[in-house]
N, CA, C and O of each residue as an XYZ file, in Angstrom:
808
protein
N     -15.394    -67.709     -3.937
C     -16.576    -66.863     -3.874
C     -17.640    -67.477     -2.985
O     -18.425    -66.619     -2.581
N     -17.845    -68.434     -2.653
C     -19.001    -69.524     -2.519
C     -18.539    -69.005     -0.682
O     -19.484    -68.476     -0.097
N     -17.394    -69.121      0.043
C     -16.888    -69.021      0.729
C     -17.206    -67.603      1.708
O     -17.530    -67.481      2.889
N     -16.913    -66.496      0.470
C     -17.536    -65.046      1.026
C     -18.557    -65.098      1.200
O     -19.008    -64.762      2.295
N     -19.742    -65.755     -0.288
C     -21.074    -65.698     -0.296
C     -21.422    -65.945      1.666
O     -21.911    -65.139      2.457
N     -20.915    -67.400      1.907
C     -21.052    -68.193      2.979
C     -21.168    -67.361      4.489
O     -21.878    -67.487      5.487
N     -19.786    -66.216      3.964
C     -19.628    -65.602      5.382
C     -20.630    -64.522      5.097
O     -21.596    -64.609      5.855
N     -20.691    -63.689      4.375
C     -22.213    -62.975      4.353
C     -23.258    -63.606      5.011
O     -23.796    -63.232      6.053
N     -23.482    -64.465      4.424
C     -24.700    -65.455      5.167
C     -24.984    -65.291      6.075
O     -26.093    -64.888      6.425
N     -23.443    -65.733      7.219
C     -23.435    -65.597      8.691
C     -23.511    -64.191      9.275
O     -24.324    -63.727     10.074
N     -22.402    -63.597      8.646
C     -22.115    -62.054      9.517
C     -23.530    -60.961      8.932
O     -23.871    -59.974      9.584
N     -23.998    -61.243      8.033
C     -24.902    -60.281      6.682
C     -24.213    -59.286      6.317
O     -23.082    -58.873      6.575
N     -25.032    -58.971      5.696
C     -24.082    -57.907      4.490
C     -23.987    -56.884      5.186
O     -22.963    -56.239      4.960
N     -24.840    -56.365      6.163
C     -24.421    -55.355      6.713
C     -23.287    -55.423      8.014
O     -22.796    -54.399      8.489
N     -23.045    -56.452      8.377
C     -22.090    -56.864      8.896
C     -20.554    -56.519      8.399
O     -19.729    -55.817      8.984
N     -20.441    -57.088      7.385
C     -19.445    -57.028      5.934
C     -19.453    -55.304      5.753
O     -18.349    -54.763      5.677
N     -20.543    -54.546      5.693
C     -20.386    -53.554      5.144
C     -19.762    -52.736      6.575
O     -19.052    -51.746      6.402
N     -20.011    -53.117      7.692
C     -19.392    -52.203      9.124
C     -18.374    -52.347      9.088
O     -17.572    -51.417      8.999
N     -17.932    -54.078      9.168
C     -16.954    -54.315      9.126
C     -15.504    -53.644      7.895
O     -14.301    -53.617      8.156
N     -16.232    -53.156      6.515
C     -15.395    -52.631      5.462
C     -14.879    -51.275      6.053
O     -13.664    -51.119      6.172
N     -15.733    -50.307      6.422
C     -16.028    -49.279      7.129
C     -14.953    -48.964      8.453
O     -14.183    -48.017      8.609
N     -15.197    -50.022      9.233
C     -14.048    -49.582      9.901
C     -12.614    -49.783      9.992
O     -11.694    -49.359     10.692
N     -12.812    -50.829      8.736
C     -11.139    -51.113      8.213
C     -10.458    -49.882      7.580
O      -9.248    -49.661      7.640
N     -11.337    -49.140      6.991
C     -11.295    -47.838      5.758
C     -11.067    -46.776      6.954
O     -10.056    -46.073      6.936
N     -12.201    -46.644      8.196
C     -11.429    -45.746      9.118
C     -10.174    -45.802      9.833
O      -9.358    -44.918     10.094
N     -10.206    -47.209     10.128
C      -8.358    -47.344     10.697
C      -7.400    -47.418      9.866
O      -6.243    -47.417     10.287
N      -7.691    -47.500      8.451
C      -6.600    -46.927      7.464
C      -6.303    -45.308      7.557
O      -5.193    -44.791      7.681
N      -7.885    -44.476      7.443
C      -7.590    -43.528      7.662
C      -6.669    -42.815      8.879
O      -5.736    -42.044      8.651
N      -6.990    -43.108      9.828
C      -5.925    -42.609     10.828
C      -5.239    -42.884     11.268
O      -4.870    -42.399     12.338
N      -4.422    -44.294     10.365
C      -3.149    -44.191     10.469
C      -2.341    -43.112      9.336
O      -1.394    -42.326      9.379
N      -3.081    -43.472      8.578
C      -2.589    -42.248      7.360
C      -2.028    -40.762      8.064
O      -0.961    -40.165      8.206
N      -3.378    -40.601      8.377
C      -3.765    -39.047      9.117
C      -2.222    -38.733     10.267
O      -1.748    -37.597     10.231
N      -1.505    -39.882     11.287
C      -1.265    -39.823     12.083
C       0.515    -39.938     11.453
O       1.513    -39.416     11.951
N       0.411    -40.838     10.173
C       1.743    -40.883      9.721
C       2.034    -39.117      9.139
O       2.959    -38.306      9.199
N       0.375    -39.174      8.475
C       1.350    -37.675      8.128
C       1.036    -36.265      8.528
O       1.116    -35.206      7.905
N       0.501    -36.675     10.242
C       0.643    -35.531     11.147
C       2.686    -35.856     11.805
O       3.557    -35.058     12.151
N       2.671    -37.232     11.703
C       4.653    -37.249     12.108
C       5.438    -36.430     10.818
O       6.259    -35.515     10.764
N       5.050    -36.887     10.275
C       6.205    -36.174      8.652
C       5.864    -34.142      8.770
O       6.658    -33.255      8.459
N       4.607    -34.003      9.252
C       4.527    -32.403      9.421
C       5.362    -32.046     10.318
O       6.342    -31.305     10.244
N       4.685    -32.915     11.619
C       5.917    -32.566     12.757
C       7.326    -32.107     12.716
O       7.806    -31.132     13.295
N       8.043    -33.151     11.770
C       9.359    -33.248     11.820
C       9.797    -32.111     10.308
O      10.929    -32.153      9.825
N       9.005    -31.436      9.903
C       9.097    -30.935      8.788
C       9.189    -29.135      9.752
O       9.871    -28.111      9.740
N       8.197    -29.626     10.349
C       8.226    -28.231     10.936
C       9.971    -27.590     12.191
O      10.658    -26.597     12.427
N       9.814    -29.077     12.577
C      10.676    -29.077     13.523
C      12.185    -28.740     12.501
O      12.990    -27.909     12.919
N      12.426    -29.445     11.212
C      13.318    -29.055     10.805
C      13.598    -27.859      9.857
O      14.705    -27.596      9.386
N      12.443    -27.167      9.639
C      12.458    -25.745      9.083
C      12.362    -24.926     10.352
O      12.563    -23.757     10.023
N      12.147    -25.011     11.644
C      13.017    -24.157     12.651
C      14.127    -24.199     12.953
O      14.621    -23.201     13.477
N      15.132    -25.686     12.672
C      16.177    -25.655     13.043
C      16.970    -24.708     11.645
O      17.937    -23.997     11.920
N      16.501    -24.783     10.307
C      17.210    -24.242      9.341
C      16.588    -22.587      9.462
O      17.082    -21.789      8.665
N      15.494    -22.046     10.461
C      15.642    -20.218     10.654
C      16.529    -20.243     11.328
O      17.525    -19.686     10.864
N      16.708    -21.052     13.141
C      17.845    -20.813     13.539
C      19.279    -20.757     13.213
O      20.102    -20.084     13.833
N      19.547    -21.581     12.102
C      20.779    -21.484     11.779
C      21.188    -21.015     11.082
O      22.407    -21.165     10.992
N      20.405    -19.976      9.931
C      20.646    -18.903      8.962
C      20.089    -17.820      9.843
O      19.470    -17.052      9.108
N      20.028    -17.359     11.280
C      20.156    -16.827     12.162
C      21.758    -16.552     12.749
O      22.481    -15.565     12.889
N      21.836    -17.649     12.937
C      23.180    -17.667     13.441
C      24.334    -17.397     12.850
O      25.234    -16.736     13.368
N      24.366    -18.055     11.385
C      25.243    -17.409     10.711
C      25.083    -16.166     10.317
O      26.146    -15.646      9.978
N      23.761    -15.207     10.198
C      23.684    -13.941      9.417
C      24.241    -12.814     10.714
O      24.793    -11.717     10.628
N      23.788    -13.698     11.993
C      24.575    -12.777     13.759
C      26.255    -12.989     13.452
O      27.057    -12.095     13.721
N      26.562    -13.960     13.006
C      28.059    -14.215     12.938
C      28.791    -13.512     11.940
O      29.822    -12.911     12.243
N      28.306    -13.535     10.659
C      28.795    -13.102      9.239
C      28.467    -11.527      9.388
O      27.914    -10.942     10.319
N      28.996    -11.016      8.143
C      28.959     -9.912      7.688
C      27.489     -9.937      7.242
O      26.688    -10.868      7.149
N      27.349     -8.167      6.911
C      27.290     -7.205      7.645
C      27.101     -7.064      8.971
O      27.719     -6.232      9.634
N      25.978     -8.103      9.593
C      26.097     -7.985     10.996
C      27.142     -7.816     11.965
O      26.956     -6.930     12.799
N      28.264     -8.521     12.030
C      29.066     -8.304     12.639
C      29.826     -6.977     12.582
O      30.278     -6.420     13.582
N      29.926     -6.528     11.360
C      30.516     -5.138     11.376
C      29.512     -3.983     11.820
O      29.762     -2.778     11.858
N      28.439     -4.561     12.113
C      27.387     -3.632     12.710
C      27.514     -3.696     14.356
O      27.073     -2.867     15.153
N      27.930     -4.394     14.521
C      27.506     -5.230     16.442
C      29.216     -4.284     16.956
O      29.333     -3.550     17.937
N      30.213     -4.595     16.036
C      31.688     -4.056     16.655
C      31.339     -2.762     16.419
O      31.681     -2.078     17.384
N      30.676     -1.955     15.348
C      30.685     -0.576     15.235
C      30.001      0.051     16.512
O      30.544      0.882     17.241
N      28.774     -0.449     16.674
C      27.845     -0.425     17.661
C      29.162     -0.282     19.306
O      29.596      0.762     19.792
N      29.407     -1.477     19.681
C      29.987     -1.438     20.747
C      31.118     -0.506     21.042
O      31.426     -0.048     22.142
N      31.806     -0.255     19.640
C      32.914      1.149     19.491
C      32.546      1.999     19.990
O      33.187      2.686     20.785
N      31.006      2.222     19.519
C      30.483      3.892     19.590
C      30.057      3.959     21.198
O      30.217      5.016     21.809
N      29.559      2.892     21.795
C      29.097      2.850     22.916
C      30.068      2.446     24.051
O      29.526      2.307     25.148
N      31.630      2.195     23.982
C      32.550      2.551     24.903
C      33.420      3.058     24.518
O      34.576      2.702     24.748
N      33.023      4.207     23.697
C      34.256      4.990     23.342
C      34.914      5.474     24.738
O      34.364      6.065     25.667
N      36.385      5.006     24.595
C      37.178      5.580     25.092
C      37.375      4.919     26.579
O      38.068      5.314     27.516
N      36.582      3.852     26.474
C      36.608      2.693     27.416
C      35.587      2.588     28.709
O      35.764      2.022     29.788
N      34.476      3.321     28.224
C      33.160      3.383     29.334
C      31.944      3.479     28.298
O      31.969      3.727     27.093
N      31.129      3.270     28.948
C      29.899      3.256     28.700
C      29.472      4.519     28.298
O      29.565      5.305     29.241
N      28.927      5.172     27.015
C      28.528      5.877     27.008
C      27.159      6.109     27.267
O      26.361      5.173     27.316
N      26.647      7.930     27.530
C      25.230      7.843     27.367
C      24.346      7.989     26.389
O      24.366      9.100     25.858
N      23.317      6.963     25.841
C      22.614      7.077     25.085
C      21.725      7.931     24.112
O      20.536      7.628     24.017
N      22.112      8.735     23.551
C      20.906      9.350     22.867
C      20.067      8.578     22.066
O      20.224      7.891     21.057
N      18.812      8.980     23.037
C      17.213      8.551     22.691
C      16.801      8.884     21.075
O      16.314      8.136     20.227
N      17.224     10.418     20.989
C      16.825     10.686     19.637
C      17.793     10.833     18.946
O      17.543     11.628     18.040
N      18.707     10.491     18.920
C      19.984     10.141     17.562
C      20.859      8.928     18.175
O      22.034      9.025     18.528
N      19.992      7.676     18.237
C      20.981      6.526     18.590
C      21.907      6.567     17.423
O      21.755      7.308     16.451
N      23.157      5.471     17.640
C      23.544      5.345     16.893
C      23.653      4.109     15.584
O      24.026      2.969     15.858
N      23.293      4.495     14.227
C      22.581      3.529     12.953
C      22.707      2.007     13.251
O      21.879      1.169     12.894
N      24.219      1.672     14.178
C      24.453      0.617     14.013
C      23.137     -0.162     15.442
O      22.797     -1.332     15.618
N      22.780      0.959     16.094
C      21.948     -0.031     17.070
C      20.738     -0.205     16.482
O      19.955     -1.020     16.970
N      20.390      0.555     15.310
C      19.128      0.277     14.957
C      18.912     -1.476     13.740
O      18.001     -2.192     13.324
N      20.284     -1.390     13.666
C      20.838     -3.059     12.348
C      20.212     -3.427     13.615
O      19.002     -3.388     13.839
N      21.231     -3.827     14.516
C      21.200     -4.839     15.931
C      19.629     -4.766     16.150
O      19.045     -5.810     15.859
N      18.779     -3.637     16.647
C      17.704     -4.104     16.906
C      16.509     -4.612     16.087
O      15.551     -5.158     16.633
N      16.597     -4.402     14.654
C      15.679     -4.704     13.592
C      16.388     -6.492     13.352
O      15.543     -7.365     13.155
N      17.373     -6.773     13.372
C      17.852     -8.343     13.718
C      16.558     -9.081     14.479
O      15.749     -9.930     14.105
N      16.816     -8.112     16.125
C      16.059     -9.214     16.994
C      14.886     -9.014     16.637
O      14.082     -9.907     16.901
N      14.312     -7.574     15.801
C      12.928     -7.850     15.946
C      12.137     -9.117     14.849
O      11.171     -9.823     15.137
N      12.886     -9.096     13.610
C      12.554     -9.873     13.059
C      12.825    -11.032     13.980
O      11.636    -11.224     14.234
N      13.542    -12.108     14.797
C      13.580    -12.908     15.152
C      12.490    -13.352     16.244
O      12.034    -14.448     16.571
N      12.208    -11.662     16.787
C      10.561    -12.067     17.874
C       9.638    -12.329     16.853
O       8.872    -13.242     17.160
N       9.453    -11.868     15.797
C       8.595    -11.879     14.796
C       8.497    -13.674     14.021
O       7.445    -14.237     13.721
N       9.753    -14.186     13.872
C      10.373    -15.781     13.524
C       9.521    -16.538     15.039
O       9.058    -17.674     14.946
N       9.419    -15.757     16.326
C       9.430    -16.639     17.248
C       7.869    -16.615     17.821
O       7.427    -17.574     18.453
N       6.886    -15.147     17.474
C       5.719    -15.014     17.572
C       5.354    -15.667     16.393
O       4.258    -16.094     16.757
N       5.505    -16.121     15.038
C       4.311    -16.955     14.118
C       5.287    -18.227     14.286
O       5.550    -18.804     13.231
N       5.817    -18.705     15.373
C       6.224    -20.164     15.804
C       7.029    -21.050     14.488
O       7.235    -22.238     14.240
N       7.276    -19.998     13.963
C       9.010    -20.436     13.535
C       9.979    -20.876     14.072
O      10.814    -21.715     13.736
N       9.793    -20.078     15.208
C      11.074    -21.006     16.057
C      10.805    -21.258     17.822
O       9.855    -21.117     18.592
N      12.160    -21.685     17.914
C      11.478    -22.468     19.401
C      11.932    -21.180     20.463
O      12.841    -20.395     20.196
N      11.161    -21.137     21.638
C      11.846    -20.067     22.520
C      13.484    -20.821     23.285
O      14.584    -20.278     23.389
N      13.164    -21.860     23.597
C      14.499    -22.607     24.332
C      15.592    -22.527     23.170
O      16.733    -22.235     23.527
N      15.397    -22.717     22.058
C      16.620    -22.581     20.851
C      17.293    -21.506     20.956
O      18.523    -21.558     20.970
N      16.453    -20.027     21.072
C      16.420    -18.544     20.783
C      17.551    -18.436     22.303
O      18.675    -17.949     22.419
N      16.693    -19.090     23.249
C      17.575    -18.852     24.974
C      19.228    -19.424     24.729
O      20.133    -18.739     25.205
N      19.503    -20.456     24.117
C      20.549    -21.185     24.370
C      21.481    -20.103     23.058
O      22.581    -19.601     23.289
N      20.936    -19.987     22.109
C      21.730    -18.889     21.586
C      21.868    -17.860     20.991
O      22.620    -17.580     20.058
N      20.786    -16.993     21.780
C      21.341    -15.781     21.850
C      20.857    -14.907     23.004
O      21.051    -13.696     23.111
N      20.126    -15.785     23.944
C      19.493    -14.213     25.172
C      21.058    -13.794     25.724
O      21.048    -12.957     26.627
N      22.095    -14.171     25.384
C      22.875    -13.135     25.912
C      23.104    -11.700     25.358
O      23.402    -10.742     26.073
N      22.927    -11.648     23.962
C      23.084    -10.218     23.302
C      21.927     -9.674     23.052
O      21.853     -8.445     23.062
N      20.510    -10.648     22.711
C      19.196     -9.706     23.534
C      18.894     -9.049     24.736
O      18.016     -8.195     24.865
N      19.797     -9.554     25.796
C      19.314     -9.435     26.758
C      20.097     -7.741     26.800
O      19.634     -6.615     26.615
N      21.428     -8.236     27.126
C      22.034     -7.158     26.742
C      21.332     -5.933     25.942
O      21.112     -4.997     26.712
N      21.029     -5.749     24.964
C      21.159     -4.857     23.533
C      19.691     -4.138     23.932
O      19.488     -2.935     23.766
N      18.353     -5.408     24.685
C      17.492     -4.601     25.467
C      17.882     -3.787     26.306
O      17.382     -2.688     26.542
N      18.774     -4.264     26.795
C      19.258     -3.422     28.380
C      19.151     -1.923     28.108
O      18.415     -1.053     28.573
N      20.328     -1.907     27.016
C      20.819     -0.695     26.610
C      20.172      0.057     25.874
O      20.639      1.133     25.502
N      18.588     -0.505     25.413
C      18.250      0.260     24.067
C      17.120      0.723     24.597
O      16.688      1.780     24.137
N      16.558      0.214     25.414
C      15.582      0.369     26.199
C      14.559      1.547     25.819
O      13.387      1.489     25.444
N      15.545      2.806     26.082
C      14.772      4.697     26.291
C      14.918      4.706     25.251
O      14.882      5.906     24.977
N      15.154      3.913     23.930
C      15.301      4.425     22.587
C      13.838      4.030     22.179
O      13.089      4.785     21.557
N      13.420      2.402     22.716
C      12.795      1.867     22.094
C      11.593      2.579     22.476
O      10.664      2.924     21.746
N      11.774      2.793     24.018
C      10.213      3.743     24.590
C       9.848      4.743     24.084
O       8.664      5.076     24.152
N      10.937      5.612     23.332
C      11.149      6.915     22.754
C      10.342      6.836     21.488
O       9.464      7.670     21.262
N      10.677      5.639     20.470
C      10.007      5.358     19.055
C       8.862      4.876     19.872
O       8.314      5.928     20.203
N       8.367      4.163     20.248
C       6.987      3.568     20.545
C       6.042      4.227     20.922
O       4.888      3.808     21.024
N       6.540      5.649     21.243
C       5.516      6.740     21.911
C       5.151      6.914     20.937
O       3.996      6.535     20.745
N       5.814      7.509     19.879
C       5.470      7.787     18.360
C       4.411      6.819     17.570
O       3.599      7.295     16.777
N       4.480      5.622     17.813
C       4.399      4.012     16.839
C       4.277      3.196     17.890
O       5.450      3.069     18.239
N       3.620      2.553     18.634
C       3.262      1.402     19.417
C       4.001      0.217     18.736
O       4.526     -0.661     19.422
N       4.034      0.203     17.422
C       3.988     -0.924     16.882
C       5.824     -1.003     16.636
O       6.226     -2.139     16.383
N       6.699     -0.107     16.686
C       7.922     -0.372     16.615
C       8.765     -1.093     18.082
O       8.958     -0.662     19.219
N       9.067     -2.185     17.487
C       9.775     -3.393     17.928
C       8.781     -3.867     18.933
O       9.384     -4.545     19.765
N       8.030     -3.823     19.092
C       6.548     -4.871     19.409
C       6.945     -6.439     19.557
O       6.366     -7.209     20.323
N       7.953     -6.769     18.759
C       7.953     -8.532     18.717
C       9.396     -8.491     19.473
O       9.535     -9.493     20.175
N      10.412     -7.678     19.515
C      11.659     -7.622     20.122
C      11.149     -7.605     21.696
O      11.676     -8.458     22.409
N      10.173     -6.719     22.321
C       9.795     -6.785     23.612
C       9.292     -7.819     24.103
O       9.425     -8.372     25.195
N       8.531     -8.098     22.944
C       7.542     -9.344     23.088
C       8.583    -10.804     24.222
O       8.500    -11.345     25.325
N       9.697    -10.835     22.652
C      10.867    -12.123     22.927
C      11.331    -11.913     23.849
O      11.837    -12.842     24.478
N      11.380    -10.073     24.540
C      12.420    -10.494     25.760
C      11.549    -10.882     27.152
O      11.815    -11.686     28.046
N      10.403     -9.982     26.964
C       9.577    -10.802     27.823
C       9.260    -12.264     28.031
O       9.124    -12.772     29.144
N       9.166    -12.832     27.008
C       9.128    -14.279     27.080
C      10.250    -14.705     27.805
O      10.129    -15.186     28.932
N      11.448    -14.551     27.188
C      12.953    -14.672     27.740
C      12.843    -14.884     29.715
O      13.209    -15.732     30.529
N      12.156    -13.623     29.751
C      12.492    -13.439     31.271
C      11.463    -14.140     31.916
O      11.785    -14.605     33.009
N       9.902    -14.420     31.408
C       9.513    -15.911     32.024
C       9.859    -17.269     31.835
O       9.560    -18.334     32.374
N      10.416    -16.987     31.118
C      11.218    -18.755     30.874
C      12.545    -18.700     32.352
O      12.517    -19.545     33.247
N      13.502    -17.655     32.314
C      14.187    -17.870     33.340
C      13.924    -17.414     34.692
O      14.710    -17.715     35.590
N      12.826    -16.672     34.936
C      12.178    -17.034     35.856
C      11.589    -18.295     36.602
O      11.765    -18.653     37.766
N      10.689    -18.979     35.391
C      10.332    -20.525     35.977
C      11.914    -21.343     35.988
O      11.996    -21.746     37.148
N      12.820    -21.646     35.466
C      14.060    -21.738     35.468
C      14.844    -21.938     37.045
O      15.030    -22.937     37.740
N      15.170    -20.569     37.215
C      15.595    -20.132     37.899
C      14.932    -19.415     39.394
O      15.521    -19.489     40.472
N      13.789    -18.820     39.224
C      13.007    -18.208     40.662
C      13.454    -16.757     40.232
O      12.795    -15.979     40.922
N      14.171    -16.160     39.506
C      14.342    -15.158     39.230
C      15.204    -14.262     37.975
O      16.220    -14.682     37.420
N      14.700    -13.274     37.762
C      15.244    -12.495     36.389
C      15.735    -11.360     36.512
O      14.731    -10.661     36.378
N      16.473    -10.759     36.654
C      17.258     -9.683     36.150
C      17.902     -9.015     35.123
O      18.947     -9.584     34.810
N      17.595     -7.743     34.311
C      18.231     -7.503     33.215
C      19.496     -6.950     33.313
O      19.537     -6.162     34.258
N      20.584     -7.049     32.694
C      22.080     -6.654     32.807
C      22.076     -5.117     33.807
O      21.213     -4.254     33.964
N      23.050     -5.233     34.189
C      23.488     -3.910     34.747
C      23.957     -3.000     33.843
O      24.200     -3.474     32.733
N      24.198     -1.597     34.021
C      24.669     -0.644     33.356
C      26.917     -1.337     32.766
O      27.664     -1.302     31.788
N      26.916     -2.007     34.743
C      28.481     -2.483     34.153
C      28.511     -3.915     33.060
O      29.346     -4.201     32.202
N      27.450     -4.535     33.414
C      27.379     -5.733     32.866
C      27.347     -5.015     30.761
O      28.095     -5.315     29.831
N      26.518     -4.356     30.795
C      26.159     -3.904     29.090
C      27.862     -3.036     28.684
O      28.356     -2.848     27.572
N      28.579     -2.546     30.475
C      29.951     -2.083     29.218
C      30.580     -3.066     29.020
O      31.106     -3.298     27.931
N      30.677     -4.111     30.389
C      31.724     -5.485     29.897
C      31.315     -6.220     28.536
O      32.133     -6.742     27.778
N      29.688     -6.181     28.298
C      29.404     -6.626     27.472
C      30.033     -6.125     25.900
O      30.411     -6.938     25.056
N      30.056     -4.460     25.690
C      29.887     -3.538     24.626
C      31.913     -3.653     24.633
O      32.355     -3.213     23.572
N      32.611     -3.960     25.244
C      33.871     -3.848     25.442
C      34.342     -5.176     25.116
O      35.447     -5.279     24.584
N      33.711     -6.117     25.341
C      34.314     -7.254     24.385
C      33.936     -7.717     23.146
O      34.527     -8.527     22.432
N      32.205     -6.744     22.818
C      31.764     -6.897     21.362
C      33.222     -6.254     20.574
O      33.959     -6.820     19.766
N      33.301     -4.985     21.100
C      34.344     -4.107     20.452
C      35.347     -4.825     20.053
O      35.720     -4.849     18.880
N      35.738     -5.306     20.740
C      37.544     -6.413     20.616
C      37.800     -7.708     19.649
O      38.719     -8.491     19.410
N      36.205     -7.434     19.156
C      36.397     -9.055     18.169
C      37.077     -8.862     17.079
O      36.699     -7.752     16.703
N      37.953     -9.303     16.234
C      38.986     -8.944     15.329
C      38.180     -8.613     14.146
O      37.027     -8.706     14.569
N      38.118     -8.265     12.853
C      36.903     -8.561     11.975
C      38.035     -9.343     11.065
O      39.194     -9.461     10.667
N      36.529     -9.812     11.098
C      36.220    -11.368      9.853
C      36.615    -12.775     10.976
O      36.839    -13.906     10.546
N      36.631    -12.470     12.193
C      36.551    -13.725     12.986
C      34.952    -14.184     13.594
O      33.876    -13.592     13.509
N      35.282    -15.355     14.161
C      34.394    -16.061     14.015
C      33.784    -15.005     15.625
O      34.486    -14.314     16.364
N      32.485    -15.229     15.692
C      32.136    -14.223     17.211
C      31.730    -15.604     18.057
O      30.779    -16.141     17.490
N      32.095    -16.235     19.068
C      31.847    -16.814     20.206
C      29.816    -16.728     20.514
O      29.145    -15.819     21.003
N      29.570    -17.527     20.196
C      27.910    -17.512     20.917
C      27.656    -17.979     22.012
O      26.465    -18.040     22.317
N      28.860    -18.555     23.151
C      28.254    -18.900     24.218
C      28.388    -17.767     25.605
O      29.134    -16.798     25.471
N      27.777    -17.924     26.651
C      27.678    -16.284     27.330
C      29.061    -16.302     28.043
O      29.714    -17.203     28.569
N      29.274    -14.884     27.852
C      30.226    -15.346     28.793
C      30.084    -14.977     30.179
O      29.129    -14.234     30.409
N      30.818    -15.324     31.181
C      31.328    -15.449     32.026
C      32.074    -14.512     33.009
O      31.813    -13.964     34.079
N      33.264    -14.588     32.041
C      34.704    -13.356     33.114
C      33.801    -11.854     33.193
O      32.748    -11.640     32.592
N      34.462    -10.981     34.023
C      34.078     -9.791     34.245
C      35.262     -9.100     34.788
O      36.173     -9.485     35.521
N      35.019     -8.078     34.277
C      36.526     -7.351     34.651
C      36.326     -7.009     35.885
O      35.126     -6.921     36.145
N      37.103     -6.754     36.848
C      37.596     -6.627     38.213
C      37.358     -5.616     38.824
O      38.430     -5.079     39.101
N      36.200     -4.838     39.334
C      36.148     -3.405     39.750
C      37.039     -2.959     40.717
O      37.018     -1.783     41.079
């Protein structure tokens, strides 16, 4: 004691007392900073668990028997059909209430946009392509229907823009090659999430 008394002496008490003060603040923000990391990584790993009960609910049933019905109805008979605006068909409306909730996961930053790109702007991109005059059709009515689905694909197409220098949405042939190999997936198999590639041979 005689010792503290001593250093008081020298430093004074108000010395002692700055000095307590800013020991108590650099406790504080390390605190603050440990558990701004533990939020971080909390957050970071409750986006990776939307994306992946994403992925399985795109892969699993019902969805999937919605996505093959969908692509049935839309190459029947091995082309592209044309769209009706005002009687799409039920299964495109599953498919598009999917992505909208997921613009909706990706506008209150649930999830990441680069996650969303790597797996799935191939069947957004697509499923916009095609749904397009449906969606303009309801929105005349309701502004507010699929609002967060446009939202994501817009985002989509500035991300591969800075990317790339440029964006393009599928072609009319690109959405049948697309709707012609949704069709062909066996059911109850697993559906492929990476884009593909081949194109049939005009």
């Amino acid at each position: 004691m005689k010792c503290v008394f001593e250093l008081a002496c020298r430093v004074g008490w108000d010395g002692l007392t700055a000095l307590g003060t800013l020991a108590l603040v650099l406790i504080g923000l390390v605190t603050a900073l440990y558990a701004g990391i533990q939020l971080s990584d909390f957050r970071r790993e409750s986006r990776v668990k939307h994306l992946n009960d994403l992925v399985n609910d795109f892969e699993d049933e019902p969805m999937a028997a919605y996505r093959r019905g969908l692509a049935a109805k839309r190459v029947a008979g091995g082309v592209l059909q044309p769209v009706n605006a005002d009687d799409p068909p039920p299964e495109l409306h599953k498919v598009m209430n999917f992505f909208e909730h997921m613009g909706y996961l990706l506008a209150g930053r649930y999830l990441e946009l680069d996650d969303i790109f790597v797996e799935f702007h191939y069947w957004i991109l697509h499923v916009w392509a095609d749904a397009r005059e449906v969606v303009r059709r309801e929105q005349a009515e309701e502004p507010i229907y699929y609002e967060y689905f446009e939202k994501m694909v817009k985002r989509l197409g500035e991300r591969e823009r800075q990317r790339t220098g440029r964006f393009e949405l599928p072609s009319k042939t690109d959405i049948e090659d697309f709707y012609l190999e949704e069709a062909q997936l066996p059911s109850g198999s697993p559906i492929p999430r990476q884009r593909r590639t081949k194109r049939r041979s005009m």
